[in-house]
PDB file of N, H, CA, C and O in Angstrom:
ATOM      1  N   UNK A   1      -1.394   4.063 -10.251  1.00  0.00           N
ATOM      2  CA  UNK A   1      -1.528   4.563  -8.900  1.00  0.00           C
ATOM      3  C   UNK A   1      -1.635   6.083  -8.931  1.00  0.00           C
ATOM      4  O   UNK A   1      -1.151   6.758  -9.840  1.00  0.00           O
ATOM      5  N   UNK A   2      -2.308   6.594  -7.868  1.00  0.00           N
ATOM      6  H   UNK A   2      -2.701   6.045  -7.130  1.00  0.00           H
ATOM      7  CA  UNK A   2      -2.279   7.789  -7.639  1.00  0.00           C
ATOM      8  C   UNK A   2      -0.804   8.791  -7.346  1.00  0.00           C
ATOM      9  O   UNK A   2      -0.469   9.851  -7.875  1.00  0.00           O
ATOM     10  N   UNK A   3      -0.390   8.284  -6.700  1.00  0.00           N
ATOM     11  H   UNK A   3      -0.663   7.423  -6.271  1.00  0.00           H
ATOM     12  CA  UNK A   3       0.892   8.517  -5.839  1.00  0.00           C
ATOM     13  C   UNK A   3       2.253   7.978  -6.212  1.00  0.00           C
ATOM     14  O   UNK A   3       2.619   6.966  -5.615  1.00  0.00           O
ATOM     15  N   UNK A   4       3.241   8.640  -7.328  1.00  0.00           N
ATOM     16  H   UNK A   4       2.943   9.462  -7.812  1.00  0.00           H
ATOM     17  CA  UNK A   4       4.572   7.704  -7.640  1.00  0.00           C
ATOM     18  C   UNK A   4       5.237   7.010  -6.339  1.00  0.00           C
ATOM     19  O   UNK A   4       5.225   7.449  -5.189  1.00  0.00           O
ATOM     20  N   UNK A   5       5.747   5.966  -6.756  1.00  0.00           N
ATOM     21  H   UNK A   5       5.757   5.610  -7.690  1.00  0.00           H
ATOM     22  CA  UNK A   5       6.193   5.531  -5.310  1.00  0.00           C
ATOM     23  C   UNK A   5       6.810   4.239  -5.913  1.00  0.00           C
ATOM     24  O   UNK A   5       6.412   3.450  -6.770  1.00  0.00           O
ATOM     25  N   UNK A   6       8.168   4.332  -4.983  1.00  0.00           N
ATOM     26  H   UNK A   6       8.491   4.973  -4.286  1.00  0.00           H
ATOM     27  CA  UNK A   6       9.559   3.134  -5.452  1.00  0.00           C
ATOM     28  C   UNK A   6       8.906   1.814  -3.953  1.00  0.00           C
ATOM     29  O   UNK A   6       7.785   1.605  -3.490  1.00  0.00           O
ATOM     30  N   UNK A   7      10.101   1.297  -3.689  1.00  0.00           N
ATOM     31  H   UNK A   7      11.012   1.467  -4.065  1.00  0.00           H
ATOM     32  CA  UNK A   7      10.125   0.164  -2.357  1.00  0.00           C
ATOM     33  C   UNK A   7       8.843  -0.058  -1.449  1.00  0.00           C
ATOM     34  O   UNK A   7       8.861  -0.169  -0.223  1.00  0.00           O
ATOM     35  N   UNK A   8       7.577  -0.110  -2.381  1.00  0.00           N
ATOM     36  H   UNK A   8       7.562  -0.020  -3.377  1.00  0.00           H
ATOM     37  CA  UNK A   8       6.170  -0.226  -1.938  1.00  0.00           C
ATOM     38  C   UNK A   8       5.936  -1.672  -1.911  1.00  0.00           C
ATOM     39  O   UNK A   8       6.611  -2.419  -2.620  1.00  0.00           O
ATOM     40  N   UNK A   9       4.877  -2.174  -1.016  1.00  0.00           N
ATOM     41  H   UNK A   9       4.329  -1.567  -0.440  1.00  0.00           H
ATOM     42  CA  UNK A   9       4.261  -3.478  -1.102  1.00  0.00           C
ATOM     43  C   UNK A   9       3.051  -3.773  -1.275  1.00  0.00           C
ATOM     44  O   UNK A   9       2.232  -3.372  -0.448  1.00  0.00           O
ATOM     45  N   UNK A  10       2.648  -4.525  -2.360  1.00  0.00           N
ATOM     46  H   UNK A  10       3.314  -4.851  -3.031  1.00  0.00           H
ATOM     47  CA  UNK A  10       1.217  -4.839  -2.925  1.00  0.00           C
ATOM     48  C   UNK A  10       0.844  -6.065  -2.623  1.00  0.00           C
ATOM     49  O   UNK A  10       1.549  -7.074  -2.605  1.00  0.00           O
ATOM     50  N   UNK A  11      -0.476  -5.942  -2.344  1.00  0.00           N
ATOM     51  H   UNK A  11      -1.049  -5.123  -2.359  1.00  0.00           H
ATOM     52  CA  UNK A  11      -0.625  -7.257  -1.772  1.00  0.00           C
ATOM     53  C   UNK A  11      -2.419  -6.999  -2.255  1.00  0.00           C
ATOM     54  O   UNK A  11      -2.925  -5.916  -2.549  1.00  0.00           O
ATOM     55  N   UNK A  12      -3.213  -8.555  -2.208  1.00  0.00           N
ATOM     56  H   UNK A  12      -2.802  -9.435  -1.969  1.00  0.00           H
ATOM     57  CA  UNK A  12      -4.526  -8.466  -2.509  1.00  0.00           C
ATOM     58  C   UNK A  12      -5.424  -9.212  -1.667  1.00  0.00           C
ATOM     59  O   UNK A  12      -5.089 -10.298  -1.194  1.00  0.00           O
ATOM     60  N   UNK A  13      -6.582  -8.673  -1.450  1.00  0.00           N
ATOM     61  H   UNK A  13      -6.854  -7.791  -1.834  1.00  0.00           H
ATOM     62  CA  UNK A  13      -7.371  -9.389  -0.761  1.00  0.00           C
ATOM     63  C   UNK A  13      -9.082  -9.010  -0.988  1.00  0.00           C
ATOM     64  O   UNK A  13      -9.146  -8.026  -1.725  1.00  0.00           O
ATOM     65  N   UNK A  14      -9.869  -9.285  -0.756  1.00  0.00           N
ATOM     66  H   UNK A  14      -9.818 -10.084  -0.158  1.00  0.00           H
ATOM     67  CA  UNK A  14     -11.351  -9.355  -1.683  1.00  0.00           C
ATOM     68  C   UNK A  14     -11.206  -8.781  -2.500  1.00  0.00           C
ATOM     69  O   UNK A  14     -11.590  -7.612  -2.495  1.00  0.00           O
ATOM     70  N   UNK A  15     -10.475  -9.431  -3.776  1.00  0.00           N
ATOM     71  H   UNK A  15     -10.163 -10.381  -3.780  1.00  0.00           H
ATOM     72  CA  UNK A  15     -10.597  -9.181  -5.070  1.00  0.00           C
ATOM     73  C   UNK A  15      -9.954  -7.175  -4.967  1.00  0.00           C
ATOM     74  O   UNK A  15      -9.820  -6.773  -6.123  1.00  0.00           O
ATOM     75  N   UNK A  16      -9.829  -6.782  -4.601  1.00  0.00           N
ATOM     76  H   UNK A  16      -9.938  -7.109  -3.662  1.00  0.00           H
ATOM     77  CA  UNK A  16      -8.897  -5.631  -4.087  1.00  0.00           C
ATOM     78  C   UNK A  16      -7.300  -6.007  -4.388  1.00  0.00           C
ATOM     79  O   UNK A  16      -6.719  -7.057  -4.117  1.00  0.00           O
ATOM     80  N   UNK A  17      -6.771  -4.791  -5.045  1.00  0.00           N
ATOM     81  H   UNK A  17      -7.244  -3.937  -5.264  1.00  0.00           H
ATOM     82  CA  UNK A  17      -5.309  -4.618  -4.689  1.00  0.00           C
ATOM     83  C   UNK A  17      -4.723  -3.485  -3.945  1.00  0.00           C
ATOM     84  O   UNK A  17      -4.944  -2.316  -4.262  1.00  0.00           O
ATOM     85  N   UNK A  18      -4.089  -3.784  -3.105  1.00  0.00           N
ATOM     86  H   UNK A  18      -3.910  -4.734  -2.848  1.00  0.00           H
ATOM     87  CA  UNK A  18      -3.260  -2.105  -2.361  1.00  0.00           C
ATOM     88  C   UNK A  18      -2.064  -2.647  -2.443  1.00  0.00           C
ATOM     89  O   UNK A  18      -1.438  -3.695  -2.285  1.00  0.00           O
ATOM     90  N   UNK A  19      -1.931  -0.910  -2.924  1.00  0.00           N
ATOM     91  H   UNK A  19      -2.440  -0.058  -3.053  1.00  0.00           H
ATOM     92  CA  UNK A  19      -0.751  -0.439  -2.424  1.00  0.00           C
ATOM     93  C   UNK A  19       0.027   0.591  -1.506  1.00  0.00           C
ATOM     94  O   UNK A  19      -0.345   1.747  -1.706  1.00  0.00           O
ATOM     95  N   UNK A  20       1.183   0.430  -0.390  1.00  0.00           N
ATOM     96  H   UNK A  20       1.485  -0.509  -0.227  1.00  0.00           H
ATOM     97  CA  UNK A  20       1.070   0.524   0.708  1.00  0.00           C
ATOM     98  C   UNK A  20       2.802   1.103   0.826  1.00  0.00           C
ATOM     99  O   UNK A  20       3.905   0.577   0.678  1.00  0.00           O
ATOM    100  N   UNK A  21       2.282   2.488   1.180  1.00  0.00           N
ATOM    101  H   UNK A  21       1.386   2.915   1.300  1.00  0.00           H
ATOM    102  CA  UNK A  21       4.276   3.043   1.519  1.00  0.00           C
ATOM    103  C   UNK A  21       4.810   2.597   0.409  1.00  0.00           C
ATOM    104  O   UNK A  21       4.327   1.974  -0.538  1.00  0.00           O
ATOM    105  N   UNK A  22       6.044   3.055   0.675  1.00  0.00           N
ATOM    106  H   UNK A  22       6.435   3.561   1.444  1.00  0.00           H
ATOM    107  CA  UNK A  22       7.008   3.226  -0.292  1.00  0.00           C
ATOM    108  C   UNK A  22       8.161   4.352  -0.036  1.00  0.00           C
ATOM    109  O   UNK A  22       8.441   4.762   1.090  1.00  0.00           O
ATOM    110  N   UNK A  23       8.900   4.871  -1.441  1.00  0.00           N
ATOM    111  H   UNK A  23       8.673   4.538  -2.356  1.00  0.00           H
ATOM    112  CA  UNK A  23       9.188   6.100  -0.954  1.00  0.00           C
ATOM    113  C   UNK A  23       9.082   6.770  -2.750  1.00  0.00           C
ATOM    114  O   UNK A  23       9.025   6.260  -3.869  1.00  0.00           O
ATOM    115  N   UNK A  24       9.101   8.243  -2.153  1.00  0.00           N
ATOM    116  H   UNK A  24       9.147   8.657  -1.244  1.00  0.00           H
ATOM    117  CA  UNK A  24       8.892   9.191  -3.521  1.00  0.00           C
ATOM    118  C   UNK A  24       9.261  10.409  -2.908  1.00  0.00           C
ATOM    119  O   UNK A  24       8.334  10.944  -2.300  1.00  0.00           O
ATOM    120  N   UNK A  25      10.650  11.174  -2.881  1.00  0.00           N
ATOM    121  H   UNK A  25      11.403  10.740  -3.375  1.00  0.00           H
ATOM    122  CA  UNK A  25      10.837  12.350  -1.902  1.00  0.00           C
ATOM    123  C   UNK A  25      10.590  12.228  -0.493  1.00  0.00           C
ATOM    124  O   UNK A  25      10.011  13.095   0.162  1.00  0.00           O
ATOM    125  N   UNK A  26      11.027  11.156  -0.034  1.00  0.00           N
ATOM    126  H   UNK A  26      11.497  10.452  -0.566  1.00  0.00           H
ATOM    127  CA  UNK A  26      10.694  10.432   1.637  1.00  0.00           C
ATOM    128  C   UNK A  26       9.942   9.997   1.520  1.00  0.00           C
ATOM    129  O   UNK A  26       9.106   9.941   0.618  1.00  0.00           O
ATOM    130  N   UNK A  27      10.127   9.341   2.926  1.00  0.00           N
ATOM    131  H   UNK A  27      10.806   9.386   3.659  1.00  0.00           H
ATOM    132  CA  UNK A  27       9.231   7.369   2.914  1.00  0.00           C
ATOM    133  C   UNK A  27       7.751   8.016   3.192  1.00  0.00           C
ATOM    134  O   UNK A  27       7.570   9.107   3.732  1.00  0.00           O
ATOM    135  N   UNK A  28       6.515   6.950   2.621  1.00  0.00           N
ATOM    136  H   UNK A  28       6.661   6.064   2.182  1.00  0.00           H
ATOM    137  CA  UNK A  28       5.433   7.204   2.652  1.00  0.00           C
ATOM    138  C   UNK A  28       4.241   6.790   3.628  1.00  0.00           C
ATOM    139  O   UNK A  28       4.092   5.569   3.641  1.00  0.00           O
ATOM    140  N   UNK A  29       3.652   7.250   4.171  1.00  0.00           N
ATOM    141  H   UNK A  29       3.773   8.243   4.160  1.00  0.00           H
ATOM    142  CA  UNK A  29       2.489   6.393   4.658  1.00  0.00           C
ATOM    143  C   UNK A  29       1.160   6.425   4.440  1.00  0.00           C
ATOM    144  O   UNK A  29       0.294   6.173   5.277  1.00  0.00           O
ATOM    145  N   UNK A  30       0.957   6.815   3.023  1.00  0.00           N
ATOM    146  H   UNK A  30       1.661   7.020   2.343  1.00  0.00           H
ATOM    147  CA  UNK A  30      -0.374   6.504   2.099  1.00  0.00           C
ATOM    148  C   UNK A  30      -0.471   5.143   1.887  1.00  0.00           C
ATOM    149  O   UNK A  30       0.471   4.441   2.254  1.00  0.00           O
ATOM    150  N   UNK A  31      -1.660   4.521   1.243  1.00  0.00           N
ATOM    151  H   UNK A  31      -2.426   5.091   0.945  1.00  0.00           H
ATOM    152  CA  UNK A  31      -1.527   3.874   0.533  1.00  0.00           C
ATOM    153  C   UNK A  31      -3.098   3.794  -0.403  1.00  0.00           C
ATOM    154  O   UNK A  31      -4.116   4.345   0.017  1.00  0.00           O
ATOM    155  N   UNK A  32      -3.061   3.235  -1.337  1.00  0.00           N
ATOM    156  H   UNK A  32      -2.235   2.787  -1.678  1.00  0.00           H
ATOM    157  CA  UNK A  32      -3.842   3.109  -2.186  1.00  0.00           C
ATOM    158  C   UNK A  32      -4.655   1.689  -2.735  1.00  0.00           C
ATOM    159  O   UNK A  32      -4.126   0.605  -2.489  1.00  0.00           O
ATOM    160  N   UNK A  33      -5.667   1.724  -3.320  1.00  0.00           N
ATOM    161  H   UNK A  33      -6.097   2.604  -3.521  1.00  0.00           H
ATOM    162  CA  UNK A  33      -6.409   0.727  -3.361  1.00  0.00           C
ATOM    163  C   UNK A  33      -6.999   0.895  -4.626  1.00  0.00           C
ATOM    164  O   UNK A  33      -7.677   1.871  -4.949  1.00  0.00           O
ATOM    165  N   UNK A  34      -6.638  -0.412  -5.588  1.00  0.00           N
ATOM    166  H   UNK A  34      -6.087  -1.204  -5.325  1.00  0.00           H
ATOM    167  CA  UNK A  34      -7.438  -1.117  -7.174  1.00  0.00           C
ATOM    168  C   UNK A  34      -8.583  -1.552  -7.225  1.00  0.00           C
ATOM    169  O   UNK A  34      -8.950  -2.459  -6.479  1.00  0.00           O
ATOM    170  N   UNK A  35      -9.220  -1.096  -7.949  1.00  0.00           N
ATOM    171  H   UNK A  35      -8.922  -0.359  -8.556  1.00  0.00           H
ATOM    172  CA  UNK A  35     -10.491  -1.969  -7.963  1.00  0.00           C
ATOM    173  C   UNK A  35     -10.589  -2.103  -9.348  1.00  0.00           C
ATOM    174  O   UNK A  35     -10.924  -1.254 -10.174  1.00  0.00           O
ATOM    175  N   UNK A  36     -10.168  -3.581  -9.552  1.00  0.00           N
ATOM    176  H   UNK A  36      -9.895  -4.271  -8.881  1.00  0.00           H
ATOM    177  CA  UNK A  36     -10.481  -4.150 -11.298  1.00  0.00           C
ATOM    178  C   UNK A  36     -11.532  -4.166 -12.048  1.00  0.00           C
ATOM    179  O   UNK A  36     -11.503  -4.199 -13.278  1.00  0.00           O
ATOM    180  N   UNK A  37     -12.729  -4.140 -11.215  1.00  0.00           N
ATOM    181  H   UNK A  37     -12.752  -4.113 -10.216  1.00  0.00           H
ATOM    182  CA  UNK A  37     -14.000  -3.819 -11.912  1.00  0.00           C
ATOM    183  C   UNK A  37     -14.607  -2.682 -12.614  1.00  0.00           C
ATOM    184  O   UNK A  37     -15.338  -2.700 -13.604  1.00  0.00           O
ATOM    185  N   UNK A  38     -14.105  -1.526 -11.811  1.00  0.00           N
ATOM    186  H   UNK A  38     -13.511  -1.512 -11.007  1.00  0.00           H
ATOM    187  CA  UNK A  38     -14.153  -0.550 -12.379  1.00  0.00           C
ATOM    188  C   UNK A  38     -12.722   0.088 -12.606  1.00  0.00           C
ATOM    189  O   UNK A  38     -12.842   1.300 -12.427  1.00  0.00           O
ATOM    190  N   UNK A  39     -11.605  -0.190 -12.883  1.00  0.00           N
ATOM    191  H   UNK A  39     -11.507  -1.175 -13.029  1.00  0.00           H
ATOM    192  CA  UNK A  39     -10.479   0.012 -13.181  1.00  0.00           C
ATOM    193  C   UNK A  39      -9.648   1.008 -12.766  1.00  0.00           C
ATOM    194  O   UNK A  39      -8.985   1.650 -13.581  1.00  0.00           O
ATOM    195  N   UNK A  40      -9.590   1.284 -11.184  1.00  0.00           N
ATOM    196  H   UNK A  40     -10.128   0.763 -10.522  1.00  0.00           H
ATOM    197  CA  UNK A  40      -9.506   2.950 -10.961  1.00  0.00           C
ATOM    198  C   UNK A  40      -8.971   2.318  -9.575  1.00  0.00           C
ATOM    199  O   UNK A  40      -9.150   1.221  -9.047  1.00  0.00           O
ATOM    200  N   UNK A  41      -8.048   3.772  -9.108  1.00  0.00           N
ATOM    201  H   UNK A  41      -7.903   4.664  -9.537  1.00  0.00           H
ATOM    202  CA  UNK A  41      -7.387   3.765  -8.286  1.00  0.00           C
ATOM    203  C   UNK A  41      -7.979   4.565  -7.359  1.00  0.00           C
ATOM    204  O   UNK A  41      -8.664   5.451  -7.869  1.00  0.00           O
ATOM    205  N   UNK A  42      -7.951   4.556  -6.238  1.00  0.00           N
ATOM    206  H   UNK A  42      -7.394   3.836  -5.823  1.00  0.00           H
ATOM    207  CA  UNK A  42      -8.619   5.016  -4.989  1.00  0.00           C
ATOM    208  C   UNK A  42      -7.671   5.357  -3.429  1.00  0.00           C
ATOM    209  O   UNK A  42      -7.356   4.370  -2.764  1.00  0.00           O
ATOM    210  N   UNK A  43      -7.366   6.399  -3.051  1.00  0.00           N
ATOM    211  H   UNK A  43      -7.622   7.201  -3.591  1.00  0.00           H
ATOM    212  CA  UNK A  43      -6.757   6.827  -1.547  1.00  0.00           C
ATOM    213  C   UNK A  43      -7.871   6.580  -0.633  1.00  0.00           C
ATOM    214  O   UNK A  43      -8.999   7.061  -0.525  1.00  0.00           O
ATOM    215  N   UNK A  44      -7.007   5.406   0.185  1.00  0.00           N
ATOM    216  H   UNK A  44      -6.090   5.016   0.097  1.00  0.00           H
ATOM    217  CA  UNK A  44      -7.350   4.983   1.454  1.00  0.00           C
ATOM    218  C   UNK A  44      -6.199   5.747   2.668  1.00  0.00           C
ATOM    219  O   UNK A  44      -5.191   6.442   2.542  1.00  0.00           O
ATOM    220  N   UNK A  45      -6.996   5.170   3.904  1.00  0.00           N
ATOM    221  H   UNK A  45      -7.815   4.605   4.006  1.00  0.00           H
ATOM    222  CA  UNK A  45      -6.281   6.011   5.246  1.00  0.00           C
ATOM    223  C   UNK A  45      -4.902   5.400   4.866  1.00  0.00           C
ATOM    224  O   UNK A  45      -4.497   4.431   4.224  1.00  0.00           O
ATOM    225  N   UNK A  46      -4.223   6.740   5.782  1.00  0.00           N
ATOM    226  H   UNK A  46      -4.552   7.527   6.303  1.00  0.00           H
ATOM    227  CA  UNK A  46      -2.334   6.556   5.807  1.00  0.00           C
ATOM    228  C   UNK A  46      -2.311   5.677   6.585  1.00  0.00           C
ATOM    229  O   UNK A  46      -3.304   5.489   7.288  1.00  0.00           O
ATOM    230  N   UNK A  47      -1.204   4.882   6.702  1.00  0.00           N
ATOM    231  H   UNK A  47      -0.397   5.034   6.131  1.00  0.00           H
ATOM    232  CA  UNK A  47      -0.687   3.654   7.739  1.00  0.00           C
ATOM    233  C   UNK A  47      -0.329   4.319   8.776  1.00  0.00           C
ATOM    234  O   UNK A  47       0.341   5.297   8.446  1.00  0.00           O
ATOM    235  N   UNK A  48      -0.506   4.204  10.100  1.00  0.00           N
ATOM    236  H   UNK A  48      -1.051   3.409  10.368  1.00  0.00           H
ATOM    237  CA  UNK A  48      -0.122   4.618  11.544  1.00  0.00           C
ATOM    238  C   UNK A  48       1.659   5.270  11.704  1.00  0.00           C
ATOM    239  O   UNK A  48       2.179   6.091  12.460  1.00  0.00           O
ATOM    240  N   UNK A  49       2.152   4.448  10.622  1.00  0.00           N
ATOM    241  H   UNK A  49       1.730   3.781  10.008  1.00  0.00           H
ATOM    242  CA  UNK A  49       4.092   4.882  10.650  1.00  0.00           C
ATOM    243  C   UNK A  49       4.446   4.617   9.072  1.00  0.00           C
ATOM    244  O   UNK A  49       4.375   3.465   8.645  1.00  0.00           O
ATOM    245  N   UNK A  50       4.764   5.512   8.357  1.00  0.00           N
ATOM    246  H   UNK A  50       4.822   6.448   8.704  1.00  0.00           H
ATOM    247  CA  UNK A  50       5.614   5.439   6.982  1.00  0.00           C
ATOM    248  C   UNK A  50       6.801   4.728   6.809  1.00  0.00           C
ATOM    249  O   UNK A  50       7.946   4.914   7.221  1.00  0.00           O
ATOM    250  N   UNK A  51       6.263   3.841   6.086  1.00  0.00           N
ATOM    251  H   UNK A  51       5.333   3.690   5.752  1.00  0.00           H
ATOM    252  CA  UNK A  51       7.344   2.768   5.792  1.00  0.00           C
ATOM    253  C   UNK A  51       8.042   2.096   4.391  1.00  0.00           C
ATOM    254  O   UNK A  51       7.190   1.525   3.711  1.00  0.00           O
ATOM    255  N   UNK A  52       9.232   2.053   3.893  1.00  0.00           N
ATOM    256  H   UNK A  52       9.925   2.517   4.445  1.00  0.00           H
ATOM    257  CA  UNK A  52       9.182   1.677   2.600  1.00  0.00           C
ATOM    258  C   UNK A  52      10.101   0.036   2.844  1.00  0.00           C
ATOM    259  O   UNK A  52      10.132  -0.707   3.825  1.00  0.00           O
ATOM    260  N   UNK A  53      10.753  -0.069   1.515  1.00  0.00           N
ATOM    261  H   UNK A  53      10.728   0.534   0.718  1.00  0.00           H
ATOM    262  CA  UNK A  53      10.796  -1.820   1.551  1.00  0.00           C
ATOM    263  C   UNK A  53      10.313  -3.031   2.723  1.00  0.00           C
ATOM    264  O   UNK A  53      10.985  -3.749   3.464  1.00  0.00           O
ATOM    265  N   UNK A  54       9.132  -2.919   2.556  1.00  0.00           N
ATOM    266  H   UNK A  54       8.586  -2.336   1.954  1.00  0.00           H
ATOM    267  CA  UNK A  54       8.270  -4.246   3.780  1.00  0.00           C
ATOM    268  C   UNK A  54       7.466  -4.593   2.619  1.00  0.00           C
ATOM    269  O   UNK A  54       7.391  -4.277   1.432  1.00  0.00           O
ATOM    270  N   UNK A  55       6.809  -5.490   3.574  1.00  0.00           N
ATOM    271  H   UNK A  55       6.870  -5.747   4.539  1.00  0.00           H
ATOM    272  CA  UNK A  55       5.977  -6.785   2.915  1.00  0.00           C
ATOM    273  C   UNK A  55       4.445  -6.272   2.943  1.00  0.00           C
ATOM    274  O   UNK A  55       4.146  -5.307   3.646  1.00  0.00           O
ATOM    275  N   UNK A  56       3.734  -6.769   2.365  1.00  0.00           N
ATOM    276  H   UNK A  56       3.976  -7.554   1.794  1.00  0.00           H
ATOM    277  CA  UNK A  56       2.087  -6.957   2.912  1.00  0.00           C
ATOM    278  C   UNK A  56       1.637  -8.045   2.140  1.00  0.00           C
ATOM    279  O   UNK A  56       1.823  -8.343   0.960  1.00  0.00           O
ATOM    280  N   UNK A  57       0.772  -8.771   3.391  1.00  0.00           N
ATOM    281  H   UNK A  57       0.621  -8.528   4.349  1.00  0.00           H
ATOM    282  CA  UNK A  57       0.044  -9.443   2.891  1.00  0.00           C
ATOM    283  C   UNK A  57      -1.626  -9.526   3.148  1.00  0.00           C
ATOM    284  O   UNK A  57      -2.181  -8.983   4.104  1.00  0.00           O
ATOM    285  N   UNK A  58      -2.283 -10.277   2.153  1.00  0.00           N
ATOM    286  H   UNK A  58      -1.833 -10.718   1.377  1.00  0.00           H
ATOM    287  CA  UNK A  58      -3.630  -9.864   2.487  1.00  0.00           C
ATOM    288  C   UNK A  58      -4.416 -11.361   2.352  1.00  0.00           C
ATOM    289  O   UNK A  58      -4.208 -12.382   1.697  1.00  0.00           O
ATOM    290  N   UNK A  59      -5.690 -10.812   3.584  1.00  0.00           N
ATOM    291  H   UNK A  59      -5.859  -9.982   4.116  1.00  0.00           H
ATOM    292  CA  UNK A  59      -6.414 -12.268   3.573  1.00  0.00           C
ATOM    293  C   UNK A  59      -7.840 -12.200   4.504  1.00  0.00           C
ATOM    294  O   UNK A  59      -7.898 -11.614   5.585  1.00  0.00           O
ATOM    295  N   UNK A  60      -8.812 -12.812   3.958  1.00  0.00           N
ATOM    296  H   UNK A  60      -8.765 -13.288   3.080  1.00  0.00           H
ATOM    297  CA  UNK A  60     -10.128 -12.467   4.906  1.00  0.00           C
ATOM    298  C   UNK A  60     -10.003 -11.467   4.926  1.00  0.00           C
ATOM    299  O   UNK A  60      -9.463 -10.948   5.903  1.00  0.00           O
ATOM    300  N   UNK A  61     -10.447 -10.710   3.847  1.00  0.00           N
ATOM    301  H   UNK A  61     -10.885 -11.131   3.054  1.00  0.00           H
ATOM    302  CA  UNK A  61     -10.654  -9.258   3.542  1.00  0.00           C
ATOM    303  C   UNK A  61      -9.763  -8.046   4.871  1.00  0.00           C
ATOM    304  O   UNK A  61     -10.183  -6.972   5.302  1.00  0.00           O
ATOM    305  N   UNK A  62      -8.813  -8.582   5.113  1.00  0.00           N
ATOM    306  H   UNK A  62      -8.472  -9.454   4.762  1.00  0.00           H
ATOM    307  CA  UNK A  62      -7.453  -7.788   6.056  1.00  0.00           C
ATOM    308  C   UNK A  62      -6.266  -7.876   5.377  1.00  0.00           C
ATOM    309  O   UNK A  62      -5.902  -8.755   4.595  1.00  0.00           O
ATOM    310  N   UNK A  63      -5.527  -6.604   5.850  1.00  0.00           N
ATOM    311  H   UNK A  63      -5.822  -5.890   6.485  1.00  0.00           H
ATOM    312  CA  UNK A  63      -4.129  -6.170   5.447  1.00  0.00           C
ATOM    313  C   UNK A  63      -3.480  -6.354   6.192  1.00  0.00           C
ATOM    314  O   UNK A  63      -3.865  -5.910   7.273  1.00  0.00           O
ATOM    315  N   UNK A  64      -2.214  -7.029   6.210  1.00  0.00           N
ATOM    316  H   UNK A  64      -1.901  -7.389   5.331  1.00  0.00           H
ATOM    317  CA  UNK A  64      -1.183  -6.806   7.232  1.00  0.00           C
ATOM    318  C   UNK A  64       0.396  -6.646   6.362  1.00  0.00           C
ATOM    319  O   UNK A  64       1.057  -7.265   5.528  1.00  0.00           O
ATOM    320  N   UNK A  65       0.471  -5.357   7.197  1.00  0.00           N
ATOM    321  H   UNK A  65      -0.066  -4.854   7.875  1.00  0.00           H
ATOM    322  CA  UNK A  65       2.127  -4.521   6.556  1.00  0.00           C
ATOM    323  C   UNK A  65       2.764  -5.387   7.367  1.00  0.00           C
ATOM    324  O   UNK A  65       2.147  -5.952   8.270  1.00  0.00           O
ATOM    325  N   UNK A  66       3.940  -5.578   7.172  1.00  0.00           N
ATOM    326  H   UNK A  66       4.442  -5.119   6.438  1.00  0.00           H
ATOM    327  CA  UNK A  66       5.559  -5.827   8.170  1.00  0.00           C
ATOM    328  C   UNK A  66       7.035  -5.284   7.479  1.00  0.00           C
ATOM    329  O   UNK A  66       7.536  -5.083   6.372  1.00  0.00           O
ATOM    330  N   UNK A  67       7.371  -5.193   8.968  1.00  0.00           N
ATOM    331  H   UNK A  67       6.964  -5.357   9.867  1.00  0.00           H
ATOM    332  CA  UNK A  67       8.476  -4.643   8.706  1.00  0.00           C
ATOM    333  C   UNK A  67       8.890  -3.425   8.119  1.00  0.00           C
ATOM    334  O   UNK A  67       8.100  -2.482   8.117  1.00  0.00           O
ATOM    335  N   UNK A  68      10.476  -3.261   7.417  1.00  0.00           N
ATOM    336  H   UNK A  68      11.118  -4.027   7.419  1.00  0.00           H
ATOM    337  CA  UNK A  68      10.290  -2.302   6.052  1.00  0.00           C
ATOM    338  C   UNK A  68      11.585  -1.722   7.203  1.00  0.00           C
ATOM    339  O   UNK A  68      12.075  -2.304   8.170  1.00  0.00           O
ATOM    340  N   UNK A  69      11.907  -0.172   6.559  1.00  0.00           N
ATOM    341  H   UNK A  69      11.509   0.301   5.773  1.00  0.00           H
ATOM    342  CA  UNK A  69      12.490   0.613   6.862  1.00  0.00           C
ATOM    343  C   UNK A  69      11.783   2.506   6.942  1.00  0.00           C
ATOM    344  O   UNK A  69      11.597   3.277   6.000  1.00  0.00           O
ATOM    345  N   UNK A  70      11.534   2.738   8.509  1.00  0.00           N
ATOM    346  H   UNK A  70      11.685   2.112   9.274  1.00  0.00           H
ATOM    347  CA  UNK A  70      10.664   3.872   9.183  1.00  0.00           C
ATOM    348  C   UNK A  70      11.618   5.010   8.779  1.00  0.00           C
ATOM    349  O   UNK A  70      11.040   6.095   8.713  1.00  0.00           O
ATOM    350  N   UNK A  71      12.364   5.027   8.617  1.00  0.00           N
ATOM    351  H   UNK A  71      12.834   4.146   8.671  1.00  0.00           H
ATOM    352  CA  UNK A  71      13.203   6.662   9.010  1.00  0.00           C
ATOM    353  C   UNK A  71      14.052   6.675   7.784  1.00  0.00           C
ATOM    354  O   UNK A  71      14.826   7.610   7.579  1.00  0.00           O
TER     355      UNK A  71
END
């Protein structure tokens, strides 16, 4: 990953992996995106609210965060 980061959630969807918040010196609202084909990590848009230990899951090429802890 681009970005060190603890209590993050990875999740995959069209053959894509992200990863999403966390924390690293306060909670995050980056997240980042795998692409196995060409083996490289990539910054996508921040999430609307920084969040670390939540979930994501992915499906029909969509992300959905939940939960976690904001502050």
């Amino acid at each position: 990953m681009l970005t060190p980061r603890t209590k993050l959630a990875v999740a995959q969807t069209g053959g894509l992996v992200y990863a999403t918040g966390g924390y690293y010196s306060g909670i995050l609202s980056s997240a980042e995106v795998f692409n196995s084909i060409n083996n490289s990590w990539a910054s996508i848009a921040d999430m609307p609210v920084a969040r670390q230990s939540h979930s994501a899951v992915g499906g029909d090429w969509r992300l959905y965060v939940l939960g976690g802890h904001c502050s």
